[in-house]
TISESE-702948 format. One record per atom (N, C-alpha, C): x, y, z. Coordinates in steps of 0.2 Angstrom, whole numbers, plus 5000, padded with zeros to 4 digits. Last residue first. Layout:
BEGIN
XYZ;...
END
This chain:
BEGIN
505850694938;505950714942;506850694942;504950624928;505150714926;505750714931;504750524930;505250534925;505350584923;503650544940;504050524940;504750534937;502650594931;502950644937;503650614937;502450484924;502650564920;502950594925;501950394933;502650374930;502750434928;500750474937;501250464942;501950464937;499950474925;500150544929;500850524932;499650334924;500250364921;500350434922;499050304938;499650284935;500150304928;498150464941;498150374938;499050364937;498250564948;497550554947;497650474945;499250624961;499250624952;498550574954;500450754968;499650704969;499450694963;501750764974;501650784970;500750734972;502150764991;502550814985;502350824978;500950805002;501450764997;501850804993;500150825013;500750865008;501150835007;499150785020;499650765022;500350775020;498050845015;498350875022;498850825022;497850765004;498350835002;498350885009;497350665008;497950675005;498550725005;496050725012;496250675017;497250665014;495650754996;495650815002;496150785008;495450624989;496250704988;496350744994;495250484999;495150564997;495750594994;495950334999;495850375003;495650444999;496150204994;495850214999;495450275002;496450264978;496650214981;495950224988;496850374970;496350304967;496250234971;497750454971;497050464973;496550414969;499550444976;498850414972;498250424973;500750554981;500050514983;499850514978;502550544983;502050554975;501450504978;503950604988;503350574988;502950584983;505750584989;505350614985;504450594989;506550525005;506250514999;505850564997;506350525022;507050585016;506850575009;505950455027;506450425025;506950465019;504850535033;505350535037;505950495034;504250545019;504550615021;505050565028;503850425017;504550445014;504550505015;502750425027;503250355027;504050405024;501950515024;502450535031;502850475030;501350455015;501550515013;502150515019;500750345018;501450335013;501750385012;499850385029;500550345028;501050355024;498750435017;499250485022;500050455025;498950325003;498950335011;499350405013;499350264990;498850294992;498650324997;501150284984;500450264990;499950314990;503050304981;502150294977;501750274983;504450364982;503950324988;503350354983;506150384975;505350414978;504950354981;507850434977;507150394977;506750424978;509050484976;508750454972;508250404968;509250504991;509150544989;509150564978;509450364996;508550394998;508750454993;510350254985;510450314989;509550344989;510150074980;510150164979;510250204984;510249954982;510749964981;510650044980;508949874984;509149924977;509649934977;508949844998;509049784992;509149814988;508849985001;509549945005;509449905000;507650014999;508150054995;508850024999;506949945008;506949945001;507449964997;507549995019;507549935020;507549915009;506850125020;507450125020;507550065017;505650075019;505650085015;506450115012;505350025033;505349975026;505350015020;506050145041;506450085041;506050045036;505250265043;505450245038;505950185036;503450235051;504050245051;504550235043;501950205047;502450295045;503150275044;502550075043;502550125040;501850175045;503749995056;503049975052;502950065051;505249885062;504549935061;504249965056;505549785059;505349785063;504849815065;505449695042;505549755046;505349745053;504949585035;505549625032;505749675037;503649565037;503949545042;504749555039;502849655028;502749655036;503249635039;503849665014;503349645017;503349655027;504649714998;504949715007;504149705010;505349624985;504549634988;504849654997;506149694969;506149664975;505449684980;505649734954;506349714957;506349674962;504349714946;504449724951;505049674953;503949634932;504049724932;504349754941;503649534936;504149524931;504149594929;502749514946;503249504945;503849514940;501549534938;501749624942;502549584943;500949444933;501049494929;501849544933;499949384939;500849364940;501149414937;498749434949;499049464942;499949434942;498649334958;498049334953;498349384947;499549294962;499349244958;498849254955;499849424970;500149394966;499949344960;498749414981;498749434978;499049424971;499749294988;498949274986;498849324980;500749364992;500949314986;500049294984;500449445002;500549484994;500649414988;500049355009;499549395008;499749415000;501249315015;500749285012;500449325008;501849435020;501949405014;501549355009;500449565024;500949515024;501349495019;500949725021;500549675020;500749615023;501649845020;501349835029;500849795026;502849875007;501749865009;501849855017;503649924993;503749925002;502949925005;504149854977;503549874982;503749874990;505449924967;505149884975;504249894975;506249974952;505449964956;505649914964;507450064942;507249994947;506450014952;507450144928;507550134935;507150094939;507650134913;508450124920;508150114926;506450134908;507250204907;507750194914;506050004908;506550034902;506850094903;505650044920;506050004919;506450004914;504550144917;505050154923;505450104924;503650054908;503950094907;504550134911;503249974918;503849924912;504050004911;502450004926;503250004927;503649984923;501550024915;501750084916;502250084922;501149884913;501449934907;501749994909;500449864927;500949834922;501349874918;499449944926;499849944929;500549914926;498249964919;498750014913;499449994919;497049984930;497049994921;497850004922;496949884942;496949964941;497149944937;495949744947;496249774943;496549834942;495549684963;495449704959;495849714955;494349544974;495149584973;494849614967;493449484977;493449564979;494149584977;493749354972;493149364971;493149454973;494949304980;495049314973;494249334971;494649334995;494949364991;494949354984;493749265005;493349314998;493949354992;494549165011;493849145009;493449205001;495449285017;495649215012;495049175009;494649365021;495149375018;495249325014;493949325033;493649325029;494049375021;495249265042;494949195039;494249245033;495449405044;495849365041;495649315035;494349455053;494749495046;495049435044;494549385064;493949385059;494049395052;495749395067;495649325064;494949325062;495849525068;496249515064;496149455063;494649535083;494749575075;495049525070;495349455092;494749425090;494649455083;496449565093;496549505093;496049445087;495849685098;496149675092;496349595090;494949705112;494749625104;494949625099;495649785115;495449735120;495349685115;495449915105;496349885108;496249805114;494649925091;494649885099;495149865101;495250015082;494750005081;494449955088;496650005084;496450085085;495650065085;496949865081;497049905091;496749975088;496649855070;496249835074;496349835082;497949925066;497249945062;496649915067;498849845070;498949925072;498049935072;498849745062;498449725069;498749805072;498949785050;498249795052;498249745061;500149925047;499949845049;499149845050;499350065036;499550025043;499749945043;498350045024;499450085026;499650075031;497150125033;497450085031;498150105027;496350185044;497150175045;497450125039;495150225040;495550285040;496150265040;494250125036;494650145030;495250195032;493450135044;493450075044;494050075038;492850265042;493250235049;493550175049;492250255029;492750295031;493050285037;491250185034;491650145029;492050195031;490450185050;490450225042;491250185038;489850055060;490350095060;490550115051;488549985062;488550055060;489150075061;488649855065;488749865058;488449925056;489349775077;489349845075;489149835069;489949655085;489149665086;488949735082;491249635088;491049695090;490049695088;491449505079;491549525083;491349565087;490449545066;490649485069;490849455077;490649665063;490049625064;489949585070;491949695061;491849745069;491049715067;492449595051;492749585058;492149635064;491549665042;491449585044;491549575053;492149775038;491349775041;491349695044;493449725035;493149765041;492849765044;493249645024;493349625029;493449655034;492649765016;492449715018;492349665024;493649835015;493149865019;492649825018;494649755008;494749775015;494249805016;494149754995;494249694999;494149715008;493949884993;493349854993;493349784998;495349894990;495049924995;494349894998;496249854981;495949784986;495549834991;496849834968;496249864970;496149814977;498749874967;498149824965;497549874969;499349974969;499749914963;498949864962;498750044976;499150084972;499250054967;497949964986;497450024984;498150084981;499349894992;498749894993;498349974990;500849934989;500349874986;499649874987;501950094986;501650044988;500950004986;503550074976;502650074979;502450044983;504850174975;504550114979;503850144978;506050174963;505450194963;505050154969;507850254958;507250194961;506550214961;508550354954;508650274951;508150214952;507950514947;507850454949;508350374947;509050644943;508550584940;508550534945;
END
């Protein structure tokens, strides 16, 4: 049985994909002069840090990227952020049967406390936040999610890792974790399921069910 649960925050716990492909198209406008690069490219690395995100997209103007992205982040986020149905309630339920929650994101910490103020909600179901600057290194690798199951006090081999991202899927296979992809988030079932997870669920209460089967 399970003790712990890590998820992850962007396009798993909250809707921000729209945010972020937003301020994609913004930054590679803005900066790069481009507004034919496809949503899908513009969406391939997310689960990354994003100045990883904005070297893969111009390793010269990653720079100039991140503070386009940025400053059009803070200006549009509570207006693009979003809701997924049923979140809330379905860690409460993974809490009532004993087992502890983290979020492990490649967000900042800023950033997750902005989001935070729009659902407070998620605090008071969520044990501990490991954030960008919690770690040196950055998801695929497994140190933020090791990191997470260090605050928990659990063993990797009574844990799983939740995410929308091929990331998240390689994150907790190198961390030895169970994995469980979400396909409501950024990315495709097809783009998922080459990443082979361990299990692939459609909504949040799929997930908690797998979960507490496991």
């Amino acid at each position: 049985m399970l003790s712990a649960v890590l998820f992850d925050f962007d396009g798993t716990l909250v809707d921000t994909t729209e945010m972020i492909h937003q301020g994609m198209r913004h930054a590679a406008s803005s900066v790069l002069g481009r507004d034919d690069i496809p949503r899908e490219t513009l969406l391939a690395n997310v689960g990354q840090p994003l100045p990883r995100q904005m070297e893969l997209l111009d390793a010269e103007r990653a720079e100039l990227l991140m503070e386009a992205y940025r400053r059009h982040h803070e200006e549009n986020h509570d207006a693009l952020i979003g809701e997924f149905p049923n979140i809330e309630g379905s860690l409460s339920r993974l809490r009532s049967a004993g087992i502890k929650v983290a979020v492990v994101t490649s967000k900042r910490r800023v950033s997750v406390q902005m989001a935070l103020k729009n659902f407070p909600g998620l605090r008071n179901v969520v044990d501990r936040f490991v954030t960008l600057e919690d770690t040196k290194e950055h998801k695929p690798h497994p140190e933020p999610l090791l990191r997470g199951l260090e605050l928990l006090g659990v063993p990797r081999d009574e844990a799983a890792y939740v995410g929308d991202s091929p990331f998240d899927v390689q994150a907790a296979r190198a961390a030895g974790l169970a994995s469980v992809a979400v396909s409501w988030g950024a990315f495709s079932e097809e783009r998922l399921r080459e990443a082979e997870p361990g299990h692939l669920v459609p909504d949040i209460g799929a997930a908690v069910d797998v979960l507490l089967a496991m």
